[in-house]
C-alpha positions as CSV (number, residue, x, y, z in Angstrom):
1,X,10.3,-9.8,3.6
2,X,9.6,-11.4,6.9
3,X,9.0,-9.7,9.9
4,X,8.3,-10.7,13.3
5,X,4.6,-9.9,14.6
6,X,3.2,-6.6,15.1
7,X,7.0,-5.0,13.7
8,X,7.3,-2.8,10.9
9,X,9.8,-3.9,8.1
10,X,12.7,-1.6,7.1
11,X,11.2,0.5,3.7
12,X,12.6,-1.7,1.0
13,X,12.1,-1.0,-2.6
14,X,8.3,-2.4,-4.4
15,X,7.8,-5.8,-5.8
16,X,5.8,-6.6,-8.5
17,X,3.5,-8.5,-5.5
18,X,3.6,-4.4,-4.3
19,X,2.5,-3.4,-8.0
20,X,-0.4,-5.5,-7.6
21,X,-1.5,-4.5,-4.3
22,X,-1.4,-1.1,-5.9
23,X,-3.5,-1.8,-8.7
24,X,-5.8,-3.4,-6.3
25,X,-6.4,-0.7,-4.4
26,X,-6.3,2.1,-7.4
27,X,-10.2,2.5,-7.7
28,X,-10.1,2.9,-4.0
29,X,-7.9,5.8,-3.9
30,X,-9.6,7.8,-6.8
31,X,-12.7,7.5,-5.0
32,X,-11.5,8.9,-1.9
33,X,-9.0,11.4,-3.3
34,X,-11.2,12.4,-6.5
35,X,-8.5,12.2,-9.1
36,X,-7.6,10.0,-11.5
37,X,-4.1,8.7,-11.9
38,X,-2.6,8.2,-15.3
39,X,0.9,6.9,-13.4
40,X,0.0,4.6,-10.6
41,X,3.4,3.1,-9.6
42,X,4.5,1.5,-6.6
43,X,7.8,2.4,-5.2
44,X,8.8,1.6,-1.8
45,X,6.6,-0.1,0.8
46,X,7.0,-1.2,4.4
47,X,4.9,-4.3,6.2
48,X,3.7,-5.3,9.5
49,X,2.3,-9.2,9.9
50,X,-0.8,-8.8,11.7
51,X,-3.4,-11.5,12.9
52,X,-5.3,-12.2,10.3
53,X,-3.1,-10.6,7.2
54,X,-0.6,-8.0,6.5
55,X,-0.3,-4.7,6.7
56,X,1.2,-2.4,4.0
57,X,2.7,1.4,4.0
58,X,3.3,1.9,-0.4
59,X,4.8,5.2,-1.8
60,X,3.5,5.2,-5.3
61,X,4.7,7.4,-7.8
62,X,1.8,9.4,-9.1
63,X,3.0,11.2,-11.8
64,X,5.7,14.1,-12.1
65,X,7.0,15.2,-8.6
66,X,3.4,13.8,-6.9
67,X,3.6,11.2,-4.7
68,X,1.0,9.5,-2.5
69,X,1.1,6.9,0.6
70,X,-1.5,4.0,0.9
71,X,-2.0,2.1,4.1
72,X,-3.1,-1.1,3.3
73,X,-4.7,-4.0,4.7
74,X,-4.1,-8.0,3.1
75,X,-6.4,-10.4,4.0
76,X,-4.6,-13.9,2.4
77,X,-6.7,-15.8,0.5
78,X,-7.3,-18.2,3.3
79,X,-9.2,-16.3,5.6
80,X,-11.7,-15.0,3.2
81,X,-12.3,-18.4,0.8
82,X,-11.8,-16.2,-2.0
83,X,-9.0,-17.4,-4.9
84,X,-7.1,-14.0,-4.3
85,X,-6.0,-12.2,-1.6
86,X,-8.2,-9.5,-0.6
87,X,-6.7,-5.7,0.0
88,X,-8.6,-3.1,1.8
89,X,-7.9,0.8,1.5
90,X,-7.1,1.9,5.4
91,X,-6.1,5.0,4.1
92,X,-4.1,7.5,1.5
93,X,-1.9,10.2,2.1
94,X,-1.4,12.9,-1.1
95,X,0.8,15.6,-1.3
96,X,4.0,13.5,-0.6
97,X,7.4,13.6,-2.5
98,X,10.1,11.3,-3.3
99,X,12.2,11.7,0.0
100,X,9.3,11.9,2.2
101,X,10.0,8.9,4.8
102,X,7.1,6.1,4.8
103,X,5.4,6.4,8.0
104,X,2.6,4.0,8.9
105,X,-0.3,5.6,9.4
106,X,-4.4,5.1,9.6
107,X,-6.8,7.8,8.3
């Protein structure tokens, strides 16, 4: 999904390249929120190109009616030297449902 610099994408439905992100980013998010998920499933997600990576806004399914958002930051594998791309946890929103809109956010 391209986008042009510093715009955020239309919500689209997850990727497995989303999934993975997500799975990423999992240990992350039970450390800040203190739960563990048994259903960790991405799906929707918006991006933003930034300099130096991307920027991602995921609603994963978390089980039952439970939702959460995750802002995410991708640094490609170029800019760190490392073989994968890197994703750091910006931030996670809980209490969320299946028809709440994904709005970028930074907490």
């Amino acid at each position: 999904m391209a986008t042009g610099m510093g715009e955020w994408s239309e919500t689209v439905d997850a990727t497995e390249e989303t999934q993975k992100i997500c799975d990423q980013v999992k240990d992350q998010v039970e450390k800040q929120t203190g739960k563990n998920y048994g259903e960790f499933k991405a799906v929707k997600y918006r991006i933003k190109n930034v300099e130096g990576g991307q920027l991602f806004v995921i609603k994963v399914h978390a089980g039952g009616a439970d939702y959460i958002h995750l802002s995410v930051f991708q640094i490609p594998l170029l800019v760190h030297g490392a073989p994968d791309p890197k994703e750091i946890l910006r931030g996670v929103e809980q209490h969320k449902t299946k028809d709440d809109p994904l709005v970028p956010f930074t907490n």
